[in-house]
N, C-alpha and C positions, 0 to 999 in steps of 0.2 A: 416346689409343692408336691406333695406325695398325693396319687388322686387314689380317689374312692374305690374302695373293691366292689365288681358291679354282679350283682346277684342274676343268675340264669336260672329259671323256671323250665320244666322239661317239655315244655310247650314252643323253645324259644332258643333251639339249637344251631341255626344258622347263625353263618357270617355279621349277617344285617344287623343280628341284634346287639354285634358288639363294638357296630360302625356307628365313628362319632359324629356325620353326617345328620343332621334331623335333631338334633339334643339328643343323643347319643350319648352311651357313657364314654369318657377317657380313654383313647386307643393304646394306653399305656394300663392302663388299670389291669390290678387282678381280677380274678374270676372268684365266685363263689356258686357251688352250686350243693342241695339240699336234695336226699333220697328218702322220703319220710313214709317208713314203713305203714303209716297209720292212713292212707290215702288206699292200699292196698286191702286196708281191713273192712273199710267205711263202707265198699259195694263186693256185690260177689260179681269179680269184672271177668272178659275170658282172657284165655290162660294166654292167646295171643296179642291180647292187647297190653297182658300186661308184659308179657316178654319184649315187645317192639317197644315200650317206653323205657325200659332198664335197661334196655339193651343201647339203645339212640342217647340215652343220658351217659350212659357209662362209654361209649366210646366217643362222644364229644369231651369229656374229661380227660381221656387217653390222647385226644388230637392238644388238647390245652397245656398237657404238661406239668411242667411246675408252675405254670400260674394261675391253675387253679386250685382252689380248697374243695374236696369233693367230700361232703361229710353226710352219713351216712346216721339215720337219726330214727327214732321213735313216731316225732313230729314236726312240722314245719317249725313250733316255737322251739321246739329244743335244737335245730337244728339253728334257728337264728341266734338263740341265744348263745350259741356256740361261735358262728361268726362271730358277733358282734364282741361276745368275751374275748375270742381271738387277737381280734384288733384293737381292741382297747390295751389288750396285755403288751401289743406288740409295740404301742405307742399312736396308734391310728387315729383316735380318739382324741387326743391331745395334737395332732399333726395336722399346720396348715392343708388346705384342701379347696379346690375349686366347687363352687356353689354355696360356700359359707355356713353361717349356722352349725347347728348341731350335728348336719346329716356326716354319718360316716359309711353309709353303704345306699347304692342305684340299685332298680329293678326297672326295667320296662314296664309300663303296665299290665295285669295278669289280664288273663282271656278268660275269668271269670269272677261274678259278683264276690262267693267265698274268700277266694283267695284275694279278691281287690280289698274289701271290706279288714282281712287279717292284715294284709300290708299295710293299709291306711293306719291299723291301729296303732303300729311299728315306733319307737323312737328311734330315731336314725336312719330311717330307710328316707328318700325321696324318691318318686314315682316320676319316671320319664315317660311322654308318649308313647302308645303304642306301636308298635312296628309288626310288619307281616302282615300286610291290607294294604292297598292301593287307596284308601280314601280314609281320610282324618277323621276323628269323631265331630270335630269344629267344622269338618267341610257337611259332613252327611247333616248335623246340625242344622246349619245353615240353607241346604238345599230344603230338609225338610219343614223350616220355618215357612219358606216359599211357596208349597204344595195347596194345591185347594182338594176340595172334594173329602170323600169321607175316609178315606187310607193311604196307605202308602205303596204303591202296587209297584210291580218290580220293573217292567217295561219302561215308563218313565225313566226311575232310576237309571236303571241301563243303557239307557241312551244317552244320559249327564253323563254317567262315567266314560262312555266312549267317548263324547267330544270333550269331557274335558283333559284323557288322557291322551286322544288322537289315536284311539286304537282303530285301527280295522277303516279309518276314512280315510276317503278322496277328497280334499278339502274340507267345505262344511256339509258334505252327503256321507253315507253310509256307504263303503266298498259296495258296489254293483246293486246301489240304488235301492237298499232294501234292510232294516235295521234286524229283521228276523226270519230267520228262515227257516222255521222250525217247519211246516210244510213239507219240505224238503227233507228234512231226518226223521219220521214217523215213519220210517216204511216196515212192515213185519220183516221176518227172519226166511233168506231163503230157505223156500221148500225143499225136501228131500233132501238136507244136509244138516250132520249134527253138528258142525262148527264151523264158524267163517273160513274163508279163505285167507287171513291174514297172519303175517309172525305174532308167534305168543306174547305174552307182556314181558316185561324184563324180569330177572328175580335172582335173588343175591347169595352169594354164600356164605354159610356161617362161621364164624370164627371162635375163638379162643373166651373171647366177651360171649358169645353167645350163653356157650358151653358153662359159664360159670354163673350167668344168671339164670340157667333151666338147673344148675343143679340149687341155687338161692332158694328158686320157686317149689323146687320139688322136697326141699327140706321145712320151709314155711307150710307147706301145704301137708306134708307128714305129721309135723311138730302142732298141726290145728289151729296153727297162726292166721291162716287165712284159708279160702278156698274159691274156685275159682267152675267157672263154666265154660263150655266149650273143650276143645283139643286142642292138645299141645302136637306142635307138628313144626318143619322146619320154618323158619320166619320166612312169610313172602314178600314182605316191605322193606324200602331203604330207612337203614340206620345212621347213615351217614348219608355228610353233607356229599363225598365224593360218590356215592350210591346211588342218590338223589337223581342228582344231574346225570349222571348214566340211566339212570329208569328215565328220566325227562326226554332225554337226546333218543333213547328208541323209540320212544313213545310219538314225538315229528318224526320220525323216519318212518319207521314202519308201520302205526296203524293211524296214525292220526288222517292220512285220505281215506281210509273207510268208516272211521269214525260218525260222522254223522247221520247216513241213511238209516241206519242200524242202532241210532242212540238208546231207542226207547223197545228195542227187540230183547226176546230171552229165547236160550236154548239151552234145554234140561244139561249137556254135553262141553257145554261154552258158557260158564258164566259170566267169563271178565266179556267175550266178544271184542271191541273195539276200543273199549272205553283202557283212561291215562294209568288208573289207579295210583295217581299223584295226590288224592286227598290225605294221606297217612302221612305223605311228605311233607307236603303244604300244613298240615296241620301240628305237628312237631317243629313248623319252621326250618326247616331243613332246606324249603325254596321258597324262595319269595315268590308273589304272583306275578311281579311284573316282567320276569325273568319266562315266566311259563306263556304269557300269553304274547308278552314279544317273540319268542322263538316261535311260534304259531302263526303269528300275520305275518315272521321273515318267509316262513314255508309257501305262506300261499303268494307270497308279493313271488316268489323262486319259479313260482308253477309247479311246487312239490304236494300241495294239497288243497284241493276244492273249497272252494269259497264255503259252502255251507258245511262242511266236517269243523271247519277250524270259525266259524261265527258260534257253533253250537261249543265248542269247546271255550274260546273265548267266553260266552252267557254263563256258562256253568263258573266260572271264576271272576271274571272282572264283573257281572253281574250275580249271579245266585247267590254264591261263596260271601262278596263283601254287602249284600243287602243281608242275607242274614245276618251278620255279623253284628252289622249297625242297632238293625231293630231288636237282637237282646239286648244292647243296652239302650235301645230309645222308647221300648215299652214298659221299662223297669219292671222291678223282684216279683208286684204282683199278678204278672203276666204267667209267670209261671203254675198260679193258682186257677187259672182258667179252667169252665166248665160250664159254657154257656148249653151244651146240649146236655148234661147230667148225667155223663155215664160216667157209674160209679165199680162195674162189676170187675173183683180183684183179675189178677190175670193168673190163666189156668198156670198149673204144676209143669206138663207135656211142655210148656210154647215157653217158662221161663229157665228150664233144664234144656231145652233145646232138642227134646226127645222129636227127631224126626220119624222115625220109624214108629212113635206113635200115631203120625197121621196118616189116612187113607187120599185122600185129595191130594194128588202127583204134585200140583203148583208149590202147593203151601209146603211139603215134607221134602221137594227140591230144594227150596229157597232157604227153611231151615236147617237142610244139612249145609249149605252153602257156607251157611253164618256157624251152623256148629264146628265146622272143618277148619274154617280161615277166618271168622270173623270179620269178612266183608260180601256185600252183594251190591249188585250196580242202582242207581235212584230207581228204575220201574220196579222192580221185583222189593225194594223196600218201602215204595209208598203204594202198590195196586196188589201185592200178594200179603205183606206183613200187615204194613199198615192199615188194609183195608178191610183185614181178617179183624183186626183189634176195632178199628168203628163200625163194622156193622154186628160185633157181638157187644159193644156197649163197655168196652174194657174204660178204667179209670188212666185218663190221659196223662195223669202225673204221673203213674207205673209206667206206660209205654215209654214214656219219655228217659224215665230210667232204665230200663230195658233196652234202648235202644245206645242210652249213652255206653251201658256198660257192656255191651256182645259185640260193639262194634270199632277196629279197631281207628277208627278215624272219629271216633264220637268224643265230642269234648261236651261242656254244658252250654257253651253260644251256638256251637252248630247243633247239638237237639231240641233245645226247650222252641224257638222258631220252628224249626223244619216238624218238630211231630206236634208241640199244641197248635199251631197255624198250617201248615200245609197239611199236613199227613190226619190228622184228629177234627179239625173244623172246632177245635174248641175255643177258640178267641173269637165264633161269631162272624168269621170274613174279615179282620183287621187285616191278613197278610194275603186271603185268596178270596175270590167271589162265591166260590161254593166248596161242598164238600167233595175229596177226590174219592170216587170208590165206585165199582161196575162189577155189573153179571159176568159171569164166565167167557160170554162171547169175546169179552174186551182179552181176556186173558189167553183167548183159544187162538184169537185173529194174530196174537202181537207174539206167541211163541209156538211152541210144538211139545207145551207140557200137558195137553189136555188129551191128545190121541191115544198114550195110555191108562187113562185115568179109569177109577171104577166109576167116575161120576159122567155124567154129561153136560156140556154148558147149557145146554136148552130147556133141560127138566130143571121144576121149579120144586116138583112135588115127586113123591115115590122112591123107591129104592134107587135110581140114579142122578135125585136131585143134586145139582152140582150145591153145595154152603155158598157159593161166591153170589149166583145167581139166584136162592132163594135169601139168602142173608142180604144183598143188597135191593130187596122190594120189601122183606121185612123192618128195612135201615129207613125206607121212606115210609114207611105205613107207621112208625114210631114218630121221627117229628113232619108227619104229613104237614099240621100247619105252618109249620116256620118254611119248609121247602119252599110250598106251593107259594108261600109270598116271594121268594127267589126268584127273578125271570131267568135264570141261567140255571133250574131244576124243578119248575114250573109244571114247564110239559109231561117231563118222567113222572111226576107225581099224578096228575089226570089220569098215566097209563095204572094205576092202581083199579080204576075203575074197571079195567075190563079185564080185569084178572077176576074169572070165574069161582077160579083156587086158591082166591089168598086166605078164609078161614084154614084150609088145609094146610097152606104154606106157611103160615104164623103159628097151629098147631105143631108143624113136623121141628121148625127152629127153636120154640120153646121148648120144646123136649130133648131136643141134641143137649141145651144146656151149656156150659162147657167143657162138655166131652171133646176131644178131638177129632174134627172131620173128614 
């Protein structure tokens, strides 16, 4: 029996996805994988994200060989249709085949509704489980049938996932008696230094592949075929799977025990700081999780890294990583449409060109060159500088949301549409958090050392050194005062409106900024 050619999505580049463990495709099977230029036209994506996907597609077809078909298309259907004519011409179509029926070609399941919805529509495709997740959609299903109360909050969750993968416990307790230790990782950036004391992140060099999809991009982008945002600059993410596991393997070695004190710290000088920068990897499939967070509890079981650096790394993938994942697809398509608080206002020119040097505010025009440079910044500086810029001027959460998918190169549409209408926007109302994330300057001043140059001050609310963060987030509450103050977790802050002597003044100076850049 001649088995199916199993189709790889550029999302879906590791090993795993072509191990026939799990309903797996055929470990014999050819490969088919699909480059459709029309993915590239659809968004103005940055220039790095699109290189690290062309670049991670085209040298996993380089590792495949002759068994794979790499075809090179307009669009996903002409690209299938080309497969699929392929195999029919070659006899495939007519050739016994395991799984029966008509299907002449597998796909894992896509990592998003789009692409799930075109494949479904497919003759001949069948759709094999997911892979690249530590938890099934039939398991997270089944948990969340179980759930009471009014949401689905991620604590919970991530205590099911740890006992039920035995991650990080002593029997049926939590390693050293405590399921979270976030306590423990909130500590600001030391003082009087611009960048930790630890080895830099890993970062790769580029090759021959590289070279010929910067000159792809740079002849599409001449030719007006497409165009892109951000800076092209050398790739800082692994493209391969052998890449991967080298950025994983420094990353327990050298920074994963400083890791956690300093998770939620920024310094103008140090962006990456501590953290794995394995979401580009993890998100292309290049590593599975369970690989990333076993080598994590082997480090700390060694006495190579502190309990609380590697539960906070641990949270961020066997819990944040596969909770998002689940709830885009357990709050289905119209979740996406979300706007329970009504901001509607487009997002400015400056913040979707990435123009930093437009802004005066040190935090915000740090964080943007961040994402203009490399197309990545670490979770504080994109939910309490970006994100928070966008909900306290009222930006429409469907734009951030694309904005965020396409500047970033780790952004696909299950990790944005959750993390910025639910975490980062408060536009789903608290389905995924209890309140909305977002503070005055002080939170900003306390947690980095971006504010001691700034022309602003976190303290002024009003006048020529009002810091935006700190009058924009009392303007944020004096907007939906009522819904807040029914909040008990924003309750208080809201009262504090009352003894602002300034807030006609302060709602005055914010209205007027507008969306100029501040």
């Amino acid at each position: 029996m001649a088995p199916r050619p199993h189709w790889l999505f550029g999302d879906q580049l590791g090993p795993h996805f072509l191990a026939p463990r799990h309903c797996g495709p055929d470990p014999q099977a050819p490969v088919v994988m699909i480059e459709a230029r029309s993915v590239l036209r659809r968004r103005r994506f940055h220039r790095a994200k699109a290189h690290l996907v062309l670049s991670a597609m085209r040298h996993r077809a380089a590792e495949l060989g002759d068994r794979v078909t790499y075809i090179k298309a307009e669009t996903y259907a002409e690209g299938l249709a080309k497969a699929l004519g392929d195999r029919s011409s070659k006899g495939g179509a007519g050739t016994s085949h395991k799984g029966g029926g008509d299907d002449i070609l597998t796909v894992c399941h896509p990592t998003s509704r789009r692409a799930l919805d075109f494949v479904g529509r497919q003759k001949g495709v069948e759709i094999l489980p997911a892979k690249g997740f530590l938890v099934s959609h039939d398991d997270f299903a089944d948990w969340a049938s179980r759930r009471g109360g009014p949401g689905l909050r991620l604590e919970p969750f991530y205590h099911w996932v740890r006992e039920r993968h035995d991650l990080l416990m002593d029997g049926d307790e939590p390693a050293g008696g405590q399921w979270n230790l976030d306590h423990d990782n909130r500590e600001p950036p030391p003082r009087a230094r611009d960048t930790l004391d630890v080895r830099g992140p890993w970062r790769p060099r580029e090759d021959a592949i590289d070279e010929e999809v910067r000159r792809d991009l740079d002849g599409w982008e001449r030719d007006g075929d497409m165009s892109f945002v951000g800076r092209d600059g050398p790739r800082c993410f692994p493209a391969t799977r052998r890449e991967a596991l080298s950025a994983l393997r420094h990353f327990i070695t050298h920074r994963l025990p400083d890791f956690g004190r300093y998770e939620d710290a920024m310094l103008a000088a140090d962006p990456t700081m501590s953290h794995s920068l394995l979401s580009a990897p993890l998100n292309l499939g290049l590593l599975d999780p369970a690989e990333c967070v076993g080598r994590a509890e082997r480090a700390h079981r060694a006495g190579d890294a502190p309990l609380n650096s590697v539960e906070g790394f641990i949270r961020q993938i066997a819990g944040w990583r596969e909770y998002v994942w689940h709830l885009y697809w357990h709050f289905g398509e119209d979740y996406r449409h979300r706007n329970v608080l009504r901001h509607t206002a487009p997002l400015p020119d400056w913040f979707l060109d990435l123009d930093a040097e437009a802004v005066t505010a040190n935090c915000l025009s740090t964080v943007l060159a961040q994402v203009r440079d490399t197309g990545w910044t670490h979770h504080i500086p994109r939910l309490m500088v970006l994100g928070s810029r966008a909900l306290q001027d009222g930006w429409d959460p469907s734009a951030v949301t694309d904005w965020f998918h396409r500047c970033f190169v780790d952004g696909y549409d299950w990790v944005m549409l959750p993390n910025v209408v639910g975490m980062s926007q408060y536009a789903d109302g608290g389905l995924m958090t209890t309140k909305p994330y977002t503070s005055g300057g002080a939170y900003i001043n306390r947690m980095s050392d971006l504010c001691g140059p700034c022309a602003y001050h976190p303290a002024h609310r009003t006048g020529d050194k009002a810091c935006p963060y700190t009058a924009g987030y009392w303007a944020f509450l004096h907007r939906h005062r009522t819904r807040l103050a029914a909040n008990h977790r924003t309750a208080r802050a809201v009262r504090g409106l009352d003894r602002l002597k300034d807030l006609p003044e302060l709602l005055d100076t914010t209205a007027r900024r507008g969306d100029t850049a501040p």
